[in-house]
N, C-alpha and C positions, 0 to 999 in steps of 0.2 A: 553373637547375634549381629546381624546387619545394623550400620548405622545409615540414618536417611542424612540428606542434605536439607537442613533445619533451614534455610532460606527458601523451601519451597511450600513450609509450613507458615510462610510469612503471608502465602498469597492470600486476600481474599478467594472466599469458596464462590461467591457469586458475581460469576463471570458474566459479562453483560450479555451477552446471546443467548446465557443458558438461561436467567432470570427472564427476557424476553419471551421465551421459548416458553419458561413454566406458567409465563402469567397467560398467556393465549391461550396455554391446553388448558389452564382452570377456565377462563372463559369458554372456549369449546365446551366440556364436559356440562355446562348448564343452561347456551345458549345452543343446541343443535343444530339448529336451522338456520343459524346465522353464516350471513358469504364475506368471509375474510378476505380483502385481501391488503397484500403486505405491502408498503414500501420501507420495510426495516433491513434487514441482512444484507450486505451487495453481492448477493452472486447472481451469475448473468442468467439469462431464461430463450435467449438465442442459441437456436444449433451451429453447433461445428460447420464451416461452410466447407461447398463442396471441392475445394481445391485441397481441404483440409483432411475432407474423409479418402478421397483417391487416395492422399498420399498412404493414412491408413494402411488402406490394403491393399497398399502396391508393397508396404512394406512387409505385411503381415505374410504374403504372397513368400516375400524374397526369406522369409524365415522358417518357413516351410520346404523348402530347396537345401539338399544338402551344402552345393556351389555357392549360394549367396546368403546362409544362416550364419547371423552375428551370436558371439556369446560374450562376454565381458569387452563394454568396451572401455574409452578413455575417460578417466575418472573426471575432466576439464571438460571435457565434451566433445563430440566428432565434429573436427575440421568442416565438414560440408557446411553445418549451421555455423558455426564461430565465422568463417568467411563471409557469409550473408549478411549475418549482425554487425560487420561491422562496417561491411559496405554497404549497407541499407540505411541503417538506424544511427551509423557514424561518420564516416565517409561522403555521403551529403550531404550533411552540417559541416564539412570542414574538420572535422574532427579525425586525426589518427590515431589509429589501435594496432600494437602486435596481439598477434591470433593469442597469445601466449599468457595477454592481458583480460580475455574472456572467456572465465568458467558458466558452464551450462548445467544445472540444475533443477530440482522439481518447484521452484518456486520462489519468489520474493520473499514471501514470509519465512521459509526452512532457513534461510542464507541473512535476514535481517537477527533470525535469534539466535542462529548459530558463527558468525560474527565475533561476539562476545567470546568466544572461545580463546581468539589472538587476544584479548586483553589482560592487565592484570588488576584484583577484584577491587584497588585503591585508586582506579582512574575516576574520575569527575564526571558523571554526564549528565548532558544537560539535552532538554526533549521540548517543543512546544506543548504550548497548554490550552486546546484540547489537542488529544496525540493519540494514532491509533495504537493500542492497548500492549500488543505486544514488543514496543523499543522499548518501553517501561518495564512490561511484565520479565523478560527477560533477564536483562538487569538484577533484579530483583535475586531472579532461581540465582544467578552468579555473585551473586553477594554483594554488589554494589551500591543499594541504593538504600540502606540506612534503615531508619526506624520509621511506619506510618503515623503521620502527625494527624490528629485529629481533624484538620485542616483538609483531610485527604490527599497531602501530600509525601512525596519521602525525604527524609532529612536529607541523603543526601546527592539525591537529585536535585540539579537548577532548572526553574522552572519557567518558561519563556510564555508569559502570556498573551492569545492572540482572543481579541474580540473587538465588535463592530468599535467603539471606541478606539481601537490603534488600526482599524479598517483590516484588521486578520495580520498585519505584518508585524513580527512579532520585534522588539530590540533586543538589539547585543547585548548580551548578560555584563554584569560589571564585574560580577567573578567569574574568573576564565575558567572554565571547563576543561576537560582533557577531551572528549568526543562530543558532538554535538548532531544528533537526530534530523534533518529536516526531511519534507515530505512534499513537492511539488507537484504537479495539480494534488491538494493536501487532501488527505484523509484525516478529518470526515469533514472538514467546513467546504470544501469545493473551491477555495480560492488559489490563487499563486500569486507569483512574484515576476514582476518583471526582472530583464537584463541587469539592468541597472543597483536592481532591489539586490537580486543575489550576487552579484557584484561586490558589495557592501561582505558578505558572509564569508565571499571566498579571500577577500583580501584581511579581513579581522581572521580567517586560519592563519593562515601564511604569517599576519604579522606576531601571532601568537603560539603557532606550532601547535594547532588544534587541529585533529582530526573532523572532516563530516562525510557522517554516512548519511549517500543522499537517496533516497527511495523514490525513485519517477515511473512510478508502476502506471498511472494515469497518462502520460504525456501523449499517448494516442487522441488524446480525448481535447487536445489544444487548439483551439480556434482563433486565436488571435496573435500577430504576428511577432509583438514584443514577449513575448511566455517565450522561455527556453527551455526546451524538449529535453536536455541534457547539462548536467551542470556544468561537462566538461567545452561547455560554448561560452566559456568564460575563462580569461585570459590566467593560468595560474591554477586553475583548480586539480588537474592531474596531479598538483605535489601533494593535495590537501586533503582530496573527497574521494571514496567507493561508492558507486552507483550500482544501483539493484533496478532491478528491469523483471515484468511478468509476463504471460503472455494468455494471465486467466483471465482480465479484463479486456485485453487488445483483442485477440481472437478464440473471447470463449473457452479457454483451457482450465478452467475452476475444478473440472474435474479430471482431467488429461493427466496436469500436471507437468508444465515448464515454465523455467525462467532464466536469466542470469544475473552477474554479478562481475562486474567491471571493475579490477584491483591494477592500477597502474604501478607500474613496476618503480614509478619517480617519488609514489607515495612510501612512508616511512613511519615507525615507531620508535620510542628511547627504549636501550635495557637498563636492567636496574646499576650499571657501572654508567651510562650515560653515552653509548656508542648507540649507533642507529640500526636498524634492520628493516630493508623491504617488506612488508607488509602483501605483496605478492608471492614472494614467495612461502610466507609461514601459511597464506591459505590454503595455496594449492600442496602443501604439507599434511595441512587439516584436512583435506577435499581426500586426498589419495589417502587417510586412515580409516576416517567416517563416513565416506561417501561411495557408493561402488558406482556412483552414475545415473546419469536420467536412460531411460531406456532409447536405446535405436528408433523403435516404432515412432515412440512420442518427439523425438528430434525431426523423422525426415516429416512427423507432420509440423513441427516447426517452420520448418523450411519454405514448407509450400505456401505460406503466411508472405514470404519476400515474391513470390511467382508474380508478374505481372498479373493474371488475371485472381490470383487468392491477395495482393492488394484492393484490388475493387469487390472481390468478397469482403474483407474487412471493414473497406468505410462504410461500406450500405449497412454492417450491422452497427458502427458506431455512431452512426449518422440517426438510427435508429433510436438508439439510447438516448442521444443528443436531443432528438427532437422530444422524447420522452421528459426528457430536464425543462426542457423549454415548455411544456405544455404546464408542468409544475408548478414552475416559476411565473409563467404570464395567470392561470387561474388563481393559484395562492395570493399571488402579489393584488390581482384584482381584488380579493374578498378581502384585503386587507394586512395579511401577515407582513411582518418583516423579514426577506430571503435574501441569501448572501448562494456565492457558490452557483455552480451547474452549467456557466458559459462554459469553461475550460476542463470541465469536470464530468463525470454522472451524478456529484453528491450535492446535494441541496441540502444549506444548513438556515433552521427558520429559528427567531426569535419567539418564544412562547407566549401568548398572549396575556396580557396581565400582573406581569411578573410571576406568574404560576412557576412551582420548579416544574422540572423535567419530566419525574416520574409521573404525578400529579396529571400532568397532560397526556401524556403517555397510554394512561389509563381511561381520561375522559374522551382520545380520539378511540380507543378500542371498544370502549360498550356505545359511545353515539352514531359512532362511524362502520363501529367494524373494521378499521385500517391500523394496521400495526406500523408503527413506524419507530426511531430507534430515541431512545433518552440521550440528549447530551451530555448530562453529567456521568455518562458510564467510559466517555472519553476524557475525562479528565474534572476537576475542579471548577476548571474556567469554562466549562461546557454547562454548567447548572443554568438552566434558563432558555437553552436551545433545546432543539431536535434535530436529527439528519434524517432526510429522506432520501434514496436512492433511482435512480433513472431504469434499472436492469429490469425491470417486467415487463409483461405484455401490454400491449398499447390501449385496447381495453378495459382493461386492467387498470391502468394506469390514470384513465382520462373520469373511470367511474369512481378513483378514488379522491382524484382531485373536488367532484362533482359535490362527493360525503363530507369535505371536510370544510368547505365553502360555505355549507351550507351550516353550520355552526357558527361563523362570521357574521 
């Protein structure tokens, strides 16, 4: 008989979306005529703009044609996109990349848990606290992170506490980690870090031979001039940090599906005799077994994401979101709450009123309000006490739910 992998038996069963998801449809099922609406989950509620859908079906067109039909292509990703990303999104920052150093794939999240794969299961990692769900859950299926502590922590995960008390910036652990998680514009508090801040993170790798995996899937969403778009704007971090990149919140791809994943080739691992290995290449190792590729279609509509004018589709819909955060934060903030997050971000993170925990609120904004919004403690321990709200819906939407929750204030 088949043996499972007994660390996936370790997960809790109630996953924060799904428990979300059940408490609404019991609500639904006895409140009928009640108008829900959500600022929980962040996926985006903006259409694929139109530079996005041409490309579509100029591609779907070229697949149809015996002469220009792709069938398997490169497991790293087609050249066409790898060249754009890196002169777009890298190359005007000052920032160089070999093409060689940008794999393309379905997604931040696929490549943030699939990661772990180069590791071995006695590496150290350490995560902010609150942290989105999967650099922990992860971990976990791969056998790394120990026993759950009552505490709702894992033995042996280090755990970097971030709240309004250290202003969200979390300190340098005093036990050195072997990997360390961060997450700029952060999921789910909506805050960053300046130059300066991550400065501080990239020079404690380096002095320590720490890995970070740096997740800047938000950095579309940066408004201010000191926030760095990329960790590698900082002097030294190519030896230290992989960067993951999305492109379901930049331009809508939640359901498309791309992203990538920036492994410089200067960055490095120990083996178990204490010699080094590129950490680039054992990916694209990993990429070319488990991966057969993001599809052609869904690349050249990447692509048209860099077009001069599918740029200015992009910020009108981020601009949109943006203004969405702000309409949050300036009503909530009037009635009263305490809000963190949403300048630099979509995600609005609010102190719960009263000391109330999370769920607790959770439940009191759903039957007075009708607005689902998400519990902090289902990101982490140090999340008990907040909420995150999210910018990604209709504007509508969004201004009638601000109106319900105000009105509890």
């Amino acid at each position: 008989m088949a043996c499972i992998n007994n660390n996936f038996t370790k997960i809790p069963e109630n996953y924060l979306f799904s428990e979300i998801a059940h408490r609404v449809a019991e609500y639904k099922a006895s409140h009928a005529d009640a108008s829900i609406i959500s600022l929980g989950i962040g996926d985006v509620t903006r259409p694929l703009c139109p530079s996005v859908i041409q490309a579509l079906h100029q591609a779907v067109d070229e697949m149809a044609d015996e002469k220009t039909f792709r069938g398997y292509g490169p497991e790293q990703g087609y050249k066409f996109l790898i060249e754009k990303i890196i002169k777009h999104d890298y190359n005007s920052r000052g920032i160089s990349l070999d093409t060689d150093e940008v794999f393309i794939s379905d997604g931040a999240k696929s490549d943030l848990g699939n990661i772990g794969d180069l590791f071995d299961f006695s590496n150290l990692v350490a995560v902010t606290d609150p942290v989105y769900p999967v650099y922990v859950d992860s971990n976990v299926m791969a056998g790394r992170a120990g026993i759950m502590g009552k505490n709702g922590r894992w033995s042996n995960i280090v755990y970097l506490p971030c709240s309004s008390e250290n202003k969200f910036v979390p300190a340098l652990p005093k036990l050195v980690p072997d990997i360390i998680y961060l997450c700029y514009p952060n999921n789910p508090t909506g805050t960053t870090l300046t130059k300066s801040e991550l400065k501080v993170w990239v020079d404690y790798a380096r002095e320590h031979g720490v890995l970070i995996l740096f997740d800047s899937a938000y950095e579309a969403f940066i408004t201010e001039p000191d926030v760095p778009h990329s960790i590698y704007e900082i002097d030294g971090a190519k030896d230290v940090a992989i960067e993951f990149r999305s492109f379901s919140k930049t331009a809508g791809f939640t359901g498309l599906r791309c992203g990538y994943t920036v492994v410089p080739k200067t960055v490095t691992a120990s083996t178990s005799d204490g010699s080094h290995i590129a950490l680039n290449r054992l990916w694209n190792r990993r990429q070319c077994t488990k991966f057969n590729g993001t599809a052609y279609i869904v690349q050249r509509a990447a692509e048209a994401v860099y077009s001069e004018q599918g740029k200015k589709e992009i910020k009108q819909n981020i601009d949109y979101y943006l203004t969405n955060a702000k309409i949050i934060r300036d009503g909530l903030s009037y009635a009263g709450m305490k809000l963190y997050g949403g300048v630099n971000a979509p995600y609005i993170w609010a102190k719960t009123p009263n000391n109330i925990d999370s769920w607790t609120f959770f439940d009191q904004i759903l039957t007075e309000c009708n607005v689902v919004i998400t519990p902090g403690v289902g990101f982490g321990p140090q999340g008990e006490g907040y909420i995150r709200m999210t910018a990604f819906g209709n504007r509508d939407n969004c201004v009638e739910a601000v109106k319900r929750i105000a009105k509890i204030f």
